[in-house]
C-alpha positions in Angstrom: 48.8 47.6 -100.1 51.7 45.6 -99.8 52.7 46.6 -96.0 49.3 46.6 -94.3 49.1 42.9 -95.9 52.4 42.1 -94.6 51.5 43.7 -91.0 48.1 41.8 -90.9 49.5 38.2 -91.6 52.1 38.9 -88.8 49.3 40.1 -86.3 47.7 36.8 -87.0 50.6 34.4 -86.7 51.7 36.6 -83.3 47.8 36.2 -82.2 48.6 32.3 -81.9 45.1 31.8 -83.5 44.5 28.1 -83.5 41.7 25.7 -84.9 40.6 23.0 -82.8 40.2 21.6 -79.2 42.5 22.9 -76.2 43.6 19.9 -74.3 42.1 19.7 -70.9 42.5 16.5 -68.7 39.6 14.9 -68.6 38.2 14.0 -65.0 38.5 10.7 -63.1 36.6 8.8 -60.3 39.5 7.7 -58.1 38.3 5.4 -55.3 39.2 7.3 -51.7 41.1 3.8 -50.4 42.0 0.8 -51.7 39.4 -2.3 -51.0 42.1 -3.7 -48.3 43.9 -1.6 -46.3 47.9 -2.7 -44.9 48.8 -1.3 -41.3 52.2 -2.6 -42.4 52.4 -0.5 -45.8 55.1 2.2 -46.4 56.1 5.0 -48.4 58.4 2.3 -51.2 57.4 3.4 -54.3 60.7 5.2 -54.7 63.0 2.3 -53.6 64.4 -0.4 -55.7 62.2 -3.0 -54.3 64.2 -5.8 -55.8 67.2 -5.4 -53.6 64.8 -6.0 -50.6 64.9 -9.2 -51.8 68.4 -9.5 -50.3 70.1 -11.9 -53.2 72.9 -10.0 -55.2 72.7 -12.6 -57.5 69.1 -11.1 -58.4 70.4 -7.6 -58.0 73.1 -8.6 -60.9 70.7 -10.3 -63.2 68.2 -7.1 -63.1 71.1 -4.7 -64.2 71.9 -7.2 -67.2 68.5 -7.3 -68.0 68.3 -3.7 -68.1 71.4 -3.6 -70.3 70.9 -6.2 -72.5 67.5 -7.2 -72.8 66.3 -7.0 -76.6 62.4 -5.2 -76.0 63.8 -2.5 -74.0 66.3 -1.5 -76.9 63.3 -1.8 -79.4 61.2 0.3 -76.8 64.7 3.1 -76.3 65.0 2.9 -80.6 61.0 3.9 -80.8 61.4 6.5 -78.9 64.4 7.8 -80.9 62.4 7.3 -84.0 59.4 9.9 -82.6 62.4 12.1 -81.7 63.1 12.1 -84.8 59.5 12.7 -86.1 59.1 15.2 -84.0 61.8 17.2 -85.3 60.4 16.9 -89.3 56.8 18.0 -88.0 57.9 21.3 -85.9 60.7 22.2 -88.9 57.4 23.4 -90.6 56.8 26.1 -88.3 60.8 27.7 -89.6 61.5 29.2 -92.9 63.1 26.4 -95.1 66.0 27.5 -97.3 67.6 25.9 -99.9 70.6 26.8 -102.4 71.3 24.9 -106.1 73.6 25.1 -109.0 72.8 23.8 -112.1 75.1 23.1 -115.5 73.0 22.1 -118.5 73.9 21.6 -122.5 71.6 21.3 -124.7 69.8 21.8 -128.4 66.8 22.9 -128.6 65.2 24.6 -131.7 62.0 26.1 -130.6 64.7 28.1 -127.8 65.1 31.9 -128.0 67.9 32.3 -125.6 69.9 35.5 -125.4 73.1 35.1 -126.5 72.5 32.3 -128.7 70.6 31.9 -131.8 67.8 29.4 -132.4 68.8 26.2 -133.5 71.5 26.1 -131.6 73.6 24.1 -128.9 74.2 26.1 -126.0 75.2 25.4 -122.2 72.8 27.4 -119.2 74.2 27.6 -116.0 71.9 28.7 -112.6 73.1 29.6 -109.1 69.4 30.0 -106.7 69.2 30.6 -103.6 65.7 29.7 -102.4 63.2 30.4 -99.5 59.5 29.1 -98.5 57.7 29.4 -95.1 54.4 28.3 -94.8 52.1 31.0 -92.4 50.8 29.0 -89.5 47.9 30.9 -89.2 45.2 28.6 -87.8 48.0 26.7 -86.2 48.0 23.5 -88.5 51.6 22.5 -87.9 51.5 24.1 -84.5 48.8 21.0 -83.8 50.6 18.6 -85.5 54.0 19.9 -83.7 52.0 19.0 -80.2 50.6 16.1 -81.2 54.4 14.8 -82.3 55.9 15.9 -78.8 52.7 13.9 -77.5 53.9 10.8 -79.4 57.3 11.0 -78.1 56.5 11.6 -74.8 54.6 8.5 -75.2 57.2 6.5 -76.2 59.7 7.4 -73.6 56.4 6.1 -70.9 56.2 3.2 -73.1 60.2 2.7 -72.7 59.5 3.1 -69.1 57.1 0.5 -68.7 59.0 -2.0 -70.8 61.8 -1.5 -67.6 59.0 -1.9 -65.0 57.3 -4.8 -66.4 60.8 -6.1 -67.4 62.4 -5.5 -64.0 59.1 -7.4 -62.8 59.4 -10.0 -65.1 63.1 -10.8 -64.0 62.6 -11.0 -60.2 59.3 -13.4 -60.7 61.3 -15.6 -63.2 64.0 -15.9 -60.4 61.7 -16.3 -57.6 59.5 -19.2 -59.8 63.1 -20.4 -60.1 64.3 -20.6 -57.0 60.7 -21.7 -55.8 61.0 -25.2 -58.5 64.7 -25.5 -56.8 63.4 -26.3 -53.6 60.6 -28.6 -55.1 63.2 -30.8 -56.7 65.3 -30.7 -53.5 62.2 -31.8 -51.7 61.3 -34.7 -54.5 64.9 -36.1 -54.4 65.2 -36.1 -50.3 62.0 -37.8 -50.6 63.2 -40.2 -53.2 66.4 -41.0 -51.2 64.6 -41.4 -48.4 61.8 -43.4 -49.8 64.6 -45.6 -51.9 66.3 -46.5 -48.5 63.5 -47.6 -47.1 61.8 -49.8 -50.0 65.7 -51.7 -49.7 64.7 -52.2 -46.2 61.5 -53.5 -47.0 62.9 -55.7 -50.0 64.9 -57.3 -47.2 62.1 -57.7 -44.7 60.1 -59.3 -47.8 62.9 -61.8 -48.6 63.0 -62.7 -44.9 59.3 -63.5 -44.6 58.6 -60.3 -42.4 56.3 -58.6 -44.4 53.7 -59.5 -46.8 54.0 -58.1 -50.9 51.3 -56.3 -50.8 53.3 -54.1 -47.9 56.3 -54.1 -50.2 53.8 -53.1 -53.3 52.9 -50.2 -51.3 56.5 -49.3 -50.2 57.0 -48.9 -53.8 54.4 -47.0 -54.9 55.6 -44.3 -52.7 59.3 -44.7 -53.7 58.3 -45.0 -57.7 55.5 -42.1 -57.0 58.9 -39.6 -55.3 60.6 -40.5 -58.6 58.0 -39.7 -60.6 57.9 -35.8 -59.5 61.8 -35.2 -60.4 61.7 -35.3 -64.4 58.9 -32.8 -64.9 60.4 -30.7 -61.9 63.8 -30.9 -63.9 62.1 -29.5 -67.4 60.6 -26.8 -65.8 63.4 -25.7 -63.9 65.4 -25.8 -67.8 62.8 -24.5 -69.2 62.8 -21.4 -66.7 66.5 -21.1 -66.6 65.9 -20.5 -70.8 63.1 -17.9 -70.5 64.8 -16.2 -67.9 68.0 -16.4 -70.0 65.9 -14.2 -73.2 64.8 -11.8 -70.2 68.9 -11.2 -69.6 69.1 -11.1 -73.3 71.2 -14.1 -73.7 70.9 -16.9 -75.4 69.5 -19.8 -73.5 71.6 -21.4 -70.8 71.8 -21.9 -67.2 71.4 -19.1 -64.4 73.5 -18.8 -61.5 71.4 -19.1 -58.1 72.2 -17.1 -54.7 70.1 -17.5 -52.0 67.5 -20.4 -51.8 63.8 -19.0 -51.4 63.5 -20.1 -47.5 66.4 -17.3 -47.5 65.1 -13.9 -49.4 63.5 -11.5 -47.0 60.0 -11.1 -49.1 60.0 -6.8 -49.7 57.6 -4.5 -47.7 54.2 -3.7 -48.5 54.5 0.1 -50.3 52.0 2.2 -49.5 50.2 4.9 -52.0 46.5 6.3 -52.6 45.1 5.9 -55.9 45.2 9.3 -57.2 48.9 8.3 -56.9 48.7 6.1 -59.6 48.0 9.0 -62.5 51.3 10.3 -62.0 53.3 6.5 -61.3 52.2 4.5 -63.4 53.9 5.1 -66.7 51.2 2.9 -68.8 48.2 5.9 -67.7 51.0 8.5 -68.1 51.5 6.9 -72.0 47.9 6.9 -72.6 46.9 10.1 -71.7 49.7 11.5 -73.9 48.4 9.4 -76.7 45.4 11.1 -76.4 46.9 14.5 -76.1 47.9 13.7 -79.7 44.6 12.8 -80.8 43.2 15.6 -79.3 45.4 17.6 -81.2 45.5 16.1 -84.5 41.9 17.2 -84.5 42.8 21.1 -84.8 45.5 19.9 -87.5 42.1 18.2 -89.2 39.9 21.3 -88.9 42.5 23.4 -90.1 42.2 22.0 -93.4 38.6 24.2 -93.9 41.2 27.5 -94.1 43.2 29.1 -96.3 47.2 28.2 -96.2 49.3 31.4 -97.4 53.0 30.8 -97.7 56.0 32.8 -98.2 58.0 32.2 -101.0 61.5 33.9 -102.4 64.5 33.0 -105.0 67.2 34.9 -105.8 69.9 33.7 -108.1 71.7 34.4 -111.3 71.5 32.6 -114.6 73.5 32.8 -118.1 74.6 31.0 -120.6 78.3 31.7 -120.0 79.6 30.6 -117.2 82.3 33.4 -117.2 79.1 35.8 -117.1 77.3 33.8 -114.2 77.5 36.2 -111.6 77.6 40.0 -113.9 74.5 41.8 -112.7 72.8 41.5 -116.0 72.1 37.5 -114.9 70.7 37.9 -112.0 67.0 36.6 -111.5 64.7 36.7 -108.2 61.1 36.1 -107.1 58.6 36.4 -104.2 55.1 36.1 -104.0 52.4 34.8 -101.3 50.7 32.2 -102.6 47.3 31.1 -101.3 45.0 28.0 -101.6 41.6 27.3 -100.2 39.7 24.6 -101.0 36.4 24.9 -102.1 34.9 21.5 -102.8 36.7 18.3 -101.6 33.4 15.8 -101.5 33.6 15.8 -97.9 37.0 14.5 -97.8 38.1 17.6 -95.2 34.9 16.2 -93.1 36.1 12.8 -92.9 39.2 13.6 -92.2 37.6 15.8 -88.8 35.4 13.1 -88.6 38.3 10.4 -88.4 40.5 12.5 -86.0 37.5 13.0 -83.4 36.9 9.1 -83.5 40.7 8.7 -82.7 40.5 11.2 -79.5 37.3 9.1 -78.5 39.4 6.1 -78.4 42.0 7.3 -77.0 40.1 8.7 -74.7 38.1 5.7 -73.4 42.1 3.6 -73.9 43.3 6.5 -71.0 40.1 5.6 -68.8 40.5 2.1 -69.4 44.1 2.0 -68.1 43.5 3.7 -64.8 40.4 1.3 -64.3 42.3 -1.2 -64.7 45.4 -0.2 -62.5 42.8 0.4 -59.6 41.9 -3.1 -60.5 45.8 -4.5 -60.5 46.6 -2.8 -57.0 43.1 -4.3 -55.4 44.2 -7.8 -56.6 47.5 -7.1 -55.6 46.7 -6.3 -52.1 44.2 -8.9 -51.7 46.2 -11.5 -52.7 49.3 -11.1 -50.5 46.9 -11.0 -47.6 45.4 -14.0 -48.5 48.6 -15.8 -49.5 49.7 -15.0 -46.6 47.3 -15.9 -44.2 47.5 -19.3 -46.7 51.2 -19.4 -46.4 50.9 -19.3 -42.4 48.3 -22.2 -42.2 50.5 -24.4 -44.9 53.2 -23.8 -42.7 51.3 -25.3 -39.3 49.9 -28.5 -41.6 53.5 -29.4 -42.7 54.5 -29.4 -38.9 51.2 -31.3 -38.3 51.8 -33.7 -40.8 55.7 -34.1 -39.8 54.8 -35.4 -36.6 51.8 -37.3 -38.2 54.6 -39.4 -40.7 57.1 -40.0 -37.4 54.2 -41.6 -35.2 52.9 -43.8 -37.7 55.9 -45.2 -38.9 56.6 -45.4 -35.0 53.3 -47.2 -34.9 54.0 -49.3 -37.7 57.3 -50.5 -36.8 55.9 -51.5 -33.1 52.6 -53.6 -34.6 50.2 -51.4 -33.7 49.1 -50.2 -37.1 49.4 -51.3 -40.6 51.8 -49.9 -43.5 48.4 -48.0 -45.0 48.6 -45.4 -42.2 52.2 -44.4 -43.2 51.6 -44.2 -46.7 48.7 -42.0 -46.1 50.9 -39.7 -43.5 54.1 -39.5 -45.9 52.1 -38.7 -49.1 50.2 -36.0 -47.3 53.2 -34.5 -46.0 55.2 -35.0 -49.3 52.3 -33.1 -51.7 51.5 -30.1 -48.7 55.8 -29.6 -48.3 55.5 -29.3 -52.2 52.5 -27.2 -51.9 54.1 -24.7 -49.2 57.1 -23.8 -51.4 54.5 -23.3 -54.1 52.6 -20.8 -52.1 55.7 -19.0 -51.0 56.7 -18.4 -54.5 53.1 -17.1 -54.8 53.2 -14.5 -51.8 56.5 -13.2 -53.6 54.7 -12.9 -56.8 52.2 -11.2 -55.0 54.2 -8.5 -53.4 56.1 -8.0 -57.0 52.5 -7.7 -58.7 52.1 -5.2 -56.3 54.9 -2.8 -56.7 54.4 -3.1 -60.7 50.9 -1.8 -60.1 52.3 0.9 -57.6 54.5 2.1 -60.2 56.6 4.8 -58.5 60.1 6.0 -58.3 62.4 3.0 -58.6 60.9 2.7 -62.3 63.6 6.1 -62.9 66.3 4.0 -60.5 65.8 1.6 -62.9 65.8 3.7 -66.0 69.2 5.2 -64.6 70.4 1.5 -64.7 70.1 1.0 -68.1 71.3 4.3 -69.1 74.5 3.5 -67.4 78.0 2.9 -69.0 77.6 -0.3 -70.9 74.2 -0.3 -72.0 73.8 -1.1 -75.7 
């Protein structure tokens, strides 16, 4: 009886029977085109965008970032940690063997040992050698196994989209840097500028030229160009200490390169959207995560079935230690234990219940996330076509307005108008100039936005950053 037992619990673990759901990806409405089509789009999703940007400066604080910055080793230690648990979860599916030794002395009365008589104090010592292996037969740990190597697979995705949000996050905080640098330059030229004049005006007052109420309004505009630099300055500190966390640093300033007139702005990086399932490491994440769920469910159902294990000792045991290993003291064991529940109060049921929930949510999480990157890609687009159709038109009213300031104050200086007309050109020119490097900074942001919601290739050119020599 013993062999055709033997034979039958081998055909069954060799039959790969297991309980539970297969996992089949489940299908998605991808959109044929994006809402806005580029003419000037190209195949970039596998170049490191950033360096289009032309600043080395930028090209250096990305590769400190990706050594140094403090999420991305949290994200690179999670994803040794599922390692880790993935290797405990498929050791079940391996024999597990274990070896002890044991010295004892003790008294105890009730004791018939051989070799000693009752009432005695005697020493025991044990040498074991000792065997277990659980039979996967309805695949239990083969489901928890895949749902493990799911997890980790998730994490490294997750670690991968810390370094593309990360790499994101770093070029925008230099950009919005670079963009508030060229705002204060503006806001002190004008301040210089508007200084020198209100000392020609305090002059012309003093000398009976002009009226106060001219020399009131001269210093509006001069106090008004002053009033722009302090909250200009904080923001530019305040950037130069987020972006300094980014590098993970403490805060301090960041060296500068180029000034934002100066960066080339990237090219547009083409893609469909069925792309996006295989780019974009935050879907890629998700659908593992429910890959795992889906799984855990046949590690649920399992529970309904018996579990048979394999178990063996061999070992010797006397109370001489000089005697330990004489043929006379050796002891073994096997036997195939089995256990089946019979009634749990519907605890087995919850469980199943609980685990199908879990694939439902993750489930409606991994349709959720491509949703949503459609969604990040359509804004994307849209807005660096707008921006820059916005940037274009800023660009025409600053020369408008430029030529609008010089003939008024020409105007003003010859009689023919009064010092209102000037103060209306040179504010209006002073907030659009401000305005104009505030929509150039948005046009980069936009083109950035875009490449994050590409995904693509560079986010492994990146990854090989961080993995370099150095990295922590």
């Amino acid at each position: 009886m013993r062999k055709p037992l033997l034979v039958t619990l081998l055909a069954l673990l060799a039959s790969g029977c297991m309980v539970g759901p297969d996992y089949v990806r489940p299908p998605v409405e991808t959109p044929t085109a994006w809402r806005l089509s580029e003419q000037d789009a190209r195949d970039l999703a596998n170049t490191v965008w950033w360096e289009q940007l032309g600043d080395p400066v930028l090209n250096d604080l990305v590769a400190t970032a990706l050594h140094e910055n403090k999420d991305l080793m949290i994200a690179a230690a999670r994803v040794d940690q599922f390692a880790g648990n993935y290797g405990i979860v498929r050791s079940g599916l391996f024999p597990q063997v274990g070896a002890g030794y044991e010295v004892r002395r003790q008294r105890d009365v009730s004791a018939v040992v051989v070799g000693a008589g009752g009432d005695e104090t005697y020493n025991s010592y044990n040498a074991v050698l000792n065997a277990s292996w659980e039979i996967d037969i309805w695949g239990r740990i083969r489901r928890q196994t895949e749902a493990a190597r799911a997890q980790l697979l998730a994490s490294e995705e997750g670690r991968r989209g810390v370094i593309l949000s990360l790499v994101g996050s770093v070029a925008g905080a230099y950009i919005n840097l670079r963009d508030l640098d060229r705002q204060l330059e503006i806001a002190r030229a004008t301040a210089k500028s508007r200084g020198e004049s209100y000392e020609i005006f305090k002059l012309r007052f003093e000398g009976g030229i002009i009226s106060v109420l001219e020399l009131s309004q001269n210093r509006s505009q001069y106090e008004e160009a002053l009033a722009t630099i302090p909250p200009l300055e904080k923001a530019i500190a305040q950037q130069e200490n987020g972006l300094s966390v980014l590098l993970g640093r403490n805060p301090g300033p960041i060296p500068r390169g180029k000034d934002i007139d100066h960066l080339t702005l990237p090219a547009i990086p083409a893609g469909l959207p069925s792309d996006l399932l295989e780019r974009r490491p935050d879907i890629r994440r998700t659908e593992q995560d429910l890959i795992a769920a889906n799984a855990l469910i046949g590690a649920a159902k399992a529970a309904y079935f018996p579990t048979i294990s394999l178990t063996g000792l061999f070992g010797y045991a006397s109370t001489s230690l000089s005697n330990l290993f004489d043929s006379q003291s050796k002891v073994w064991s096997y036997g195939a234990p089995i256990t089946m529940p019979i009634f749990t109060a519907g605890a087995i049921a919850g469980q199943v219940q609980a685990a199908e929930a879990q694939q439902q949510q993750a489930l409606f999480a991994y349709q959720k996330a491509i949703q949503e990157a459609f969604r990040e890609v359509n804004d994307a687009l849209i807005s660096q076509n707008r921006t820059r159709e916005q940037l274009k038109a800023q660009r025409r009213q600053v020369e408008a307005l430029q030529q609008y300031a010089a003939t008024a104050r020409l105007r003003y200086d010859n009689g023919y108008t009064s010092y209102i007309e000037v103060l209306d050109a040179e504010r209006s020119l002073f907030n659009v100039q401000l305005q104009y490097t505030q929509t150039q900074q948005i046009e980069f942001q936009s083109l950035i936005n875009l490449y994050l919601a590409m995904g693509g290739g560079w986010v492994s050119e990146a990854e090989k950053v961080a993995n370099t020599t150095g990295a922590q």
